[in-house]
N, C-alpha and C positions, 0 to 999 in steps of 0.2 A: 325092757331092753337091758341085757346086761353086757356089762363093760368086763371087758378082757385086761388084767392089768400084767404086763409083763415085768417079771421079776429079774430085776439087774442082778441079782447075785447066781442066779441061776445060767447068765450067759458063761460055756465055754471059754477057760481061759487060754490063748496063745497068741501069736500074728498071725497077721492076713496074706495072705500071695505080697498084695500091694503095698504094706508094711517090707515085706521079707525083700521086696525087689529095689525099695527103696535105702533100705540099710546097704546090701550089696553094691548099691552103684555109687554112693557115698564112699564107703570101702575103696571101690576099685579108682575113685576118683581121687584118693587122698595116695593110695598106693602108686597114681601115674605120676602124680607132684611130686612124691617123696623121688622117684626112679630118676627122674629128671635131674631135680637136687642133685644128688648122687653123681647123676654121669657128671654134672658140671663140676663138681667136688672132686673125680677124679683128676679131671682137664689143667684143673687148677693145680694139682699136686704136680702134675707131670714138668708145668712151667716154671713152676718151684724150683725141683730139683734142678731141673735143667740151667735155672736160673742162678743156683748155686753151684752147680758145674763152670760157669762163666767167672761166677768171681773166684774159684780156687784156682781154673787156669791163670786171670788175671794176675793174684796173687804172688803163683810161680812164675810168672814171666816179671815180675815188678822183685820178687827176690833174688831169680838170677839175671836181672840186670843192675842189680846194685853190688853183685858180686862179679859182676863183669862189665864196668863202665865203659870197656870201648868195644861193645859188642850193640850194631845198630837192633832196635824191633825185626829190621827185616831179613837180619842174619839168624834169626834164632832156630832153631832144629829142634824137632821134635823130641827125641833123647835129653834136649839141653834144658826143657821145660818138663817132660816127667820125671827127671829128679828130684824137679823143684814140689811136685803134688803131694795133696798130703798120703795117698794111697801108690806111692810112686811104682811100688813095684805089681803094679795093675796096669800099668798105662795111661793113656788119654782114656777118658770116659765115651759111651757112644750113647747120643742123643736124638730122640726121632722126633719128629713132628708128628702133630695128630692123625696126621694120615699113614704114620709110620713109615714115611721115609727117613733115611738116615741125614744127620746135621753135619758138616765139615765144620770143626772150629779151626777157625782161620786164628793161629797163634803170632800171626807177624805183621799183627797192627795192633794200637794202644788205643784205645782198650780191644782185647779180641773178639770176636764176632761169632755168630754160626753161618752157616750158607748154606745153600741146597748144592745137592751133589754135584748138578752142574756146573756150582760157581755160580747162580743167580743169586738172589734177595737177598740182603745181607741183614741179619738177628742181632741189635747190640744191645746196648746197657743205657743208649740214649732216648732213644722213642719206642715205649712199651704199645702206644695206641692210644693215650689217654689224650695227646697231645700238649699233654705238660712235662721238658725232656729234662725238669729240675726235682720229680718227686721222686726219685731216688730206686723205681721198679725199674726191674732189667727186663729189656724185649728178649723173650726168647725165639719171636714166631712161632709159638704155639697158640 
């Protein structure tokens, strides 16, 4: 009786179907985390900016009311706050929510807000969502 001894150095080298299919779906699995990441990472930016659009409105409204002490919050005119921005001769900035409608900042309350077009929900600087209205993130509603 003779014994067949198979020679390991003699097996073809490469991957299997089931090696190759198992890398690939590793791959595609790390590549839908990362996608993901990513969109949130946008979402996040938008609120950002957004959120810093809120405090240079604030800012120009808190500068010209110190150059205009008998001028109430609810008299102020749009003209009479983009002077005060840092990019004044742009205008009011336009800010959209993630669904891409557009924000109205509401400039004649302290501190000012965003709204939806209608004048519903109102966006401030007090309740981001965290439900802590002391940590110092601005609500953009985004």
């Amino acid at each position: 009786m003779k014994l067949k001894v198979q020679n390991l150095a003699s097996r073809k080298s490469g991957l299997t179907l089931i090696e190759m299919t198992v890398v690939i779906l590793v791959l595609l699995t790390i590549a839908g985390i990362s996608f993901s990441a990513f969109n949130n990472i946008g979402q996040w930016r938008q609120a950002k900016d957004a959120s810093l659009i809120l405090r240079d409105i604030e800012t120009a409204q808190r500068e010209f009311l110190a150059n205009n002490p008998q001028t109430a919050v609810s008299n102020i005119t749009r003209a009479q706050i983009e002077n005060f921005l840092p990019n004044s001769a742009a205008g009011l900035p336009v800010v959209n929510d993630l669904n891409g409608s557009p924000l109205t900042i509401d400039f004649n309350v302290s501190p000012p807000v965003y709204r939806t077009g209608s004048g519903g929900p109102v966006y401030h600087g007090t309740d981001d969502g965290t439900g802590d209205p002391n940590d110092g993130l601005w609500d953009t509603g985004l």
